[in-house]
C-alpha positions as CSV (number, residue, x, y, z in Angstrom):
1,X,81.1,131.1,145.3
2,X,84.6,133.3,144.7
3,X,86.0,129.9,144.1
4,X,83.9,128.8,141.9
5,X,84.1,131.6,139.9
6,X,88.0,131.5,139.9
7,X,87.8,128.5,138.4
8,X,85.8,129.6,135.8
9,X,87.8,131.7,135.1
10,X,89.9,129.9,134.4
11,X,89.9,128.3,131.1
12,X,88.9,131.6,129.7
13,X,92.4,133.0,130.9
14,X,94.4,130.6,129.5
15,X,92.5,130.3,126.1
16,X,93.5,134.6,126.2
17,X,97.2,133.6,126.8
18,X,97.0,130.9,123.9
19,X,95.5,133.0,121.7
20,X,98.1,135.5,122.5
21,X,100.9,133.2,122.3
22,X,99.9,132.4,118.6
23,X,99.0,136.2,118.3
24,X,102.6,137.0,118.9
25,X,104.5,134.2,116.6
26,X,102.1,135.6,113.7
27,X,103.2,139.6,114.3
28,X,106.9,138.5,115.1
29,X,106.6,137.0,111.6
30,X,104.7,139.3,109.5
31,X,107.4,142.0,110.9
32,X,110.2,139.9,109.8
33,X,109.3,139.0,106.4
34,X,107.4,142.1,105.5
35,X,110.4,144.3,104.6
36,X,111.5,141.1,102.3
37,X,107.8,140.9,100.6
38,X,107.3,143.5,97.4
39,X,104.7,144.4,95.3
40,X,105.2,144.1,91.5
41,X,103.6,146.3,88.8
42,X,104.0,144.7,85.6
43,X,103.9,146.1,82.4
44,X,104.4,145.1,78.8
45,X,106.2,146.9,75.6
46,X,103.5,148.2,73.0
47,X,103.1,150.6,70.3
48,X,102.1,153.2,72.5
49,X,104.6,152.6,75.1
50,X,104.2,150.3,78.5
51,X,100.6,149.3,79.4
52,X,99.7,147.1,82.4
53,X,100.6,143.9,82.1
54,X,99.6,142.4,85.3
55,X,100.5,142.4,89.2
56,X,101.9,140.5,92.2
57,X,104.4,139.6,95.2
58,X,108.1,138.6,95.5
59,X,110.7,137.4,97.7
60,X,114.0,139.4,98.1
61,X,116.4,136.7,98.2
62,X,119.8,138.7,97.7
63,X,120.5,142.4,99.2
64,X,121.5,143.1,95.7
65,X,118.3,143.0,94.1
66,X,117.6,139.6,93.3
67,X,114.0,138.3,93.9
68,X,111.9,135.4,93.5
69,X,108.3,135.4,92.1
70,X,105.9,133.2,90.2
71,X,106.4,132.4,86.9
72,X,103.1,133.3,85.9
73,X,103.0,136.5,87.3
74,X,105.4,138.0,85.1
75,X,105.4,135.9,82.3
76,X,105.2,136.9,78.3
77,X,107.2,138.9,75.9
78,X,108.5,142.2,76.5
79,X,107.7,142.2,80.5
80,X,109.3,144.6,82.9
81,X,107.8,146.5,85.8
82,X,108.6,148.5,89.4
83,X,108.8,146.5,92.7
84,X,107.3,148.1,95.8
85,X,108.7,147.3,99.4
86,X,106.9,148.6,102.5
87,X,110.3,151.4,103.5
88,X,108.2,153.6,100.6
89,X,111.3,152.0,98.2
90,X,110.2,151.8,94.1
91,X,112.7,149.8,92.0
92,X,112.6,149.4,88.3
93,X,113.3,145.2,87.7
94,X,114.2,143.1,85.0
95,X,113.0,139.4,84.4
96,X,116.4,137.3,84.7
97,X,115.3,134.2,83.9
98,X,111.6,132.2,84.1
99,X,110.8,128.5,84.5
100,X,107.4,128.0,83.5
101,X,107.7,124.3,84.2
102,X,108.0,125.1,88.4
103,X,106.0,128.1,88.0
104,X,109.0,129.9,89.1
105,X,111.1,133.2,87.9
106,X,113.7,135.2,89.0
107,X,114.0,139.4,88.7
108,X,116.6,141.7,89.3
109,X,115.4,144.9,90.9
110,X,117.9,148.2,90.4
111,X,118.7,148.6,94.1
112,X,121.0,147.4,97.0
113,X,120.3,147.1,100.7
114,X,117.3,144.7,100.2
115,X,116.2,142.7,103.2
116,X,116.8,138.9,101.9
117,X,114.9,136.5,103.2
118,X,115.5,133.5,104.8
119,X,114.9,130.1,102.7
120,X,114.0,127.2,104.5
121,X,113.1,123.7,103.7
122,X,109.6,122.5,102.6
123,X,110.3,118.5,102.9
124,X,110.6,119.2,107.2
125,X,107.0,120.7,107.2
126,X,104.2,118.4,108.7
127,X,100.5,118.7,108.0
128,X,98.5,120.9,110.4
129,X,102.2,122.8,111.1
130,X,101.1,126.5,111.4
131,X,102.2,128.5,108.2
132,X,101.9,132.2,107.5
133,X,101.2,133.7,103.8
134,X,102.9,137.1,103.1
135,X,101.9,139.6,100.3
136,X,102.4,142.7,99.2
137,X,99.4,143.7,96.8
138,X,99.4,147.1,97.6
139,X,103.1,148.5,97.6
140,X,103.6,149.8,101.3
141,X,101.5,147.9,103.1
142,X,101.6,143.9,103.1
143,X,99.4,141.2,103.3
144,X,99.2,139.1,106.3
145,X,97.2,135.5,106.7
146,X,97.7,132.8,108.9
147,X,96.6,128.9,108.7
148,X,97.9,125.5,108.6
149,X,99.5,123.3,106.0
150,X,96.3,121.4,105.1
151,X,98.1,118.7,103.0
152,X,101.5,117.4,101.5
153,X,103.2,115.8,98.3
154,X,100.7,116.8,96.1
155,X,101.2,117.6,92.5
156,X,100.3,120.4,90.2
157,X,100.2,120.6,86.8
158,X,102.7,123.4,84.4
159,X,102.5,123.9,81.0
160,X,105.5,125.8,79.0
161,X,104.2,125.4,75.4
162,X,103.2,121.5,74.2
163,X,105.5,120.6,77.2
164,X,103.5,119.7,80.4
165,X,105.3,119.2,83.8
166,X,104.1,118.1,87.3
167,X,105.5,120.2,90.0
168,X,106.5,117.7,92.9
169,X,105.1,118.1,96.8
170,X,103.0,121.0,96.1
171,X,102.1,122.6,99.5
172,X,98.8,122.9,100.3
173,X,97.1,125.2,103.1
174,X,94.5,126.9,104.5
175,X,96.3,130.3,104.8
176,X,94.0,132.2,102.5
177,X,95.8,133.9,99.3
178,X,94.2,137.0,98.7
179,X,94.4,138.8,95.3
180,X,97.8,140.0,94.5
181,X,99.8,137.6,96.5
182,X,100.9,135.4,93.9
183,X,105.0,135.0,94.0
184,X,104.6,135.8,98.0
185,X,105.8,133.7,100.3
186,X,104.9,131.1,102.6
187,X,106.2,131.4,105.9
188,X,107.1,128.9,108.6
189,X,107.1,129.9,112.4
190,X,110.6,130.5,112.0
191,X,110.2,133.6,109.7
192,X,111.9,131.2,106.8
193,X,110.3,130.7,103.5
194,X,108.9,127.6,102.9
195,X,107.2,128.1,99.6
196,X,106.2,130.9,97.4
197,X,102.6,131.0,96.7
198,X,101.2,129.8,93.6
199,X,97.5,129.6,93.4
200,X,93.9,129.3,94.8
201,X,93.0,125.5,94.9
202,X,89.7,126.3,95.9
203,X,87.1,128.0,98.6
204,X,89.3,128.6,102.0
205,X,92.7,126.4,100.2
206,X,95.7,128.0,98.5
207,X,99.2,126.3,97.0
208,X,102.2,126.9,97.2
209,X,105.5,125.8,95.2
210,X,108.2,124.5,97.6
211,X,111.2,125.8,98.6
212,X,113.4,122.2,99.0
213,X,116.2,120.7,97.0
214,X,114.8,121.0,93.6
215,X,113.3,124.3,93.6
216,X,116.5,125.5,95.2
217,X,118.4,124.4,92.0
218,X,115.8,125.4,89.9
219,X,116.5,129.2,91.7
220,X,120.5,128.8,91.4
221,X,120.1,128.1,86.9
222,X,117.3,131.1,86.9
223,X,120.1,133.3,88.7
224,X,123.3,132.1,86.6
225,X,121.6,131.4,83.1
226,X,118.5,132.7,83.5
227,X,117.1,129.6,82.2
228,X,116.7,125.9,83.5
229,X,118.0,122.7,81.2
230,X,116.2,119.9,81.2
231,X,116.5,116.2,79.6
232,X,113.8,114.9,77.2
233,X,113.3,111.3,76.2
234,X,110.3,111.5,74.1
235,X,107.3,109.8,75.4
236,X,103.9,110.7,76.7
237,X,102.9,108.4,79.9
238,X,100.5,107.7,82.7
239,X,100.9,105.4,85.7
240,X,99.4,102.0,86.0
241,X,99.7,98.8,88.3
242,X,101.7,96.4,87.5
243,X,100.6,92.7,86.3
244,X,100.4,90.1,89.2
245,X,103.8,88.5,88.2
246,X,106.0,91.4,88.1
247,X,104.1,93.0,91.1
248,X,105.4,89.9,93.0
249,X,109.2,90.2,91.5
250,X,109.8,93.7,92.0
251,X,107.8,94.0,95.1
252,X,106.3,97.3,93.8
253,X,102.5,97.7,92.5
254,X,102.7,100.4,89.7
255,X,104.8,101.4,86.7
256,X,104.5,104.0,83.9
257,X,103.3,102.9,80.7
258,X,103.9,104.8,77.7
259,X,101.1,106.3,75.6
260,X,103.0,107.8,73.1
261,X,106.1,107.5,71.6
262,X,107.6,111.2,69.7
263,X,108.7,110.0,66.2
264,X,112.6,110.4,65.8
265,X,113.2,111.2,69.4
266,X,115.2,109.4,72.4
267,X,112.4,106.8,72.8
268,X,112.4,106.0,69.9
269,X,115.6,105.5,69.0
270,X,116.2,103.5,72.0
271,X,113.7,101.0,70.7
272,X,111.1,101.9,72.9
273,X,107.2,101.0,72.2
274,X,103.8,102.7,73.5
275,X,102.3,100.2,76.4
276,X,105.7,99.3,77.3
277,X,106.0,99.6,80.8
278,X,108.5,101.4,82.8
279,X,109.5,99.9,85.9
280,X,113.5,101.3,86.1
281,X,115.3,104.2,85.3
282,X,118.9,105.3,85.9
283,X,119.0,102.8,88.3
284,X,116.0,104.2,90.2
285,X,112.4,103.0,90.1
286,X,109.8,104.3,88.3
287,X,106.3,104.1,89.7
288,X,105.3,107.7,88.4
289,X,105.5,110.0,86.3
290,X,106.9,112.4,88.8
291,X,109.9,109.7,89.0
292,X,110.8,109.7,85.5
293,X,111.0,113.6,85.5
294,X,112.9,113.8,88.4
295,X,115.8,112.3,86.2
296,X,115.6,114.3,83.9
297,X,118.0,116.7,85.2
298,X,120.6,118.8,82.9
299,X,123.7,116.0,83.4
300,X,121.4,113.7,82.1
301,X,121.2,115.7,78.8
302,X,123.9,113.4,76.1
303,X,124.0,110.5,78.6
304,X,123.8,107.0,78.6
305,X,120.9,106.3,80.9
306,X,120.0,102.6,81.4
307,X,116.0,101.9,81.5
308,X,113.8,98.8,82.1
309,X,110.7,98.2,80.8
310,X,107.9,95.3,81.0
311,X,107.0,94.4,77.4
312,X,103.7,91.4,77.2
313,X,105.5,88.9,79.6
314,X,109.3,89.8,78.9
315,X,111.6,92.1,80.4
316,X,113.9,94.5,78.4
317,X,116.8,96.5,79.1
318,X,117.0,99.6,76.6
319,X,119.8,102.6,76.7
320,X,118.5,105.9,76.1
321,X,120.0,109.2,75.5
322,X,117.8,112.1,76.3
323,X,118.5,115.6,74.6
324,X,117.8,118.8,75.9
325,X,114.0,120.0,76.2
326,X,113.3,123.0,74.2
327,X,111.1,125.9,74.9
């Protein structure tokens, strides 16, 4: 009888040490990333003075006072504000630079001996990896939820004025965001941010922009210029497959074709023609949209960039020269 109750026991015992295995990676992390988490208060300039403007999270990223946050978050003309960090700390910041286009800015608090945290790298994450979200919608006391990454590599659309951009390998997760956390971070079980949360996606799913290559040098121009440069050729596009023949030849199945074609810009110059199809570019191929933006990167901006495209049954090579995309 004692044995069989021992051996009950059990699997009780050691779902208690599990739990508190994965108990203990979730405080560890929530007590290494809080003093890095703040809570911003923003206002806006008015007649009457500053009036709330709107609130979230950010990321210390320097002990000087730089942070990261979401672009959204602080956003608009005449936008300043005070960051809150859990040591009781209130910093006056300044907006240094915002990229509406990754949903992305970076502040400047008025204050040294910030706890930066650590970046990491999005593109090693694997679904149902165990993620931690991290906000501070209160000031002195953050916000703490755990969950998986739910899904990978999925898009999400940003708009900075006519100019509509997809932000690549959007992370998705179960971690719930709770209200206020926007511009907080997404943690791996390594304490090192793998994102910075973006938005609700729905009932139980939040997303997260990732912290990888790109965003990194997207961070590194909001920090130096305060702005990021980016090449424009001119065209509105949507994917589609490719005809049987070509299919076969390039051993792909789906191109961009072009919808529109901006009078008097690169496109158009180039010689370019809506339903033309883009199948190369820069050397690279193009199967989406996503591929074509990923060129356009600031040295591409005055350059000679070498494109294919299907046209009916023939196959073209065009030159274009993008310029740089304004605001």
């Amino acid at each position: 009888m004692e044995e069989a109750l021992v051996e009950s026991e059990a699997p009780e015992a050691a779902e208690a040490a599990a739990l508190d295995a994965y108990s203990r990676i979730v405080v560890d992390i929530s007590e290494r990333l809080a003093p890095s988490v703040a809570n911003l208060r923003v206002t806006r300039r008015s007649r009457g003075g500053h009036v709330p403007a709107g609130a979230g999270s950010a990321v210390a990223l320097t002990p000087d006072g730089f942070l990261i946050t979401s672009a959204h978050v602080v956003a608009g003309p005449g936008r300043q504000g005070r960051a809150s960090f859990v040591d009781g700390r209130e910093l006056s910041f300044r907006i240094v630079g915002i990229d509406r286009l990754s949903d992305l800015a970076v502040l400047r608090a008025e204050g040294s001996g910030l706890a930066p945290a650590t970046l990491g790298d999005a593109e090693r994450l694997r679904v149902g990896q165990l993620v931690v979200a991290i906000g501070n919608p209160n000031g002195f006391a953050g916000s703490v939820t755990a969950g998986v990454v739910s899904a990978l590599g999925r898009s999400l659309p940003a708009r900075s004025g006519r100019s509509v951009r997809y932000i690549d390998n959007v992370i998705q997760t179960d971690a719930a965001l709770n209200p206020g956390n926007s511009g907080g971070a997404l943690v791996d079980s390594s304490a090192s941010v793998v994102g910075i949360n973006t938005a609700v996606a729905g009932v139980g799913l939040g997303l997260a922009v990732p912290i990888n290559t790109a965003t990194r040098q997207i961070i590194a121009a909001l920090m130096r210029e305060g702005r990021v440069r980016r090449a424009y050729i001119g065209i509105g596009g949507g994917p589609r497959p490719l005809p049987p023949n070509a299919r076969a030849r390039l051993g792909r199945t789906a191109a961009v074709e072009i919808v529109e074609v901006a009078p008097g810009g690169p496109a158009q110059r180039a010689g370019m023609l809506a339903e033309d199809l883009i199948v190369e570019l820069a050397g690279q191929p193009v199967e989406r949209v996503e591929d074509l933006q990923r060129a356009m990167t600031a040295e591409a901006i005055g350059q000679p960039v070498p494109v294919r495209v299907i046209r009916g049954d023939r196959e073209l090579e065009l030159e274009l020269r993008p310029v740089e995309l304004g605001e």
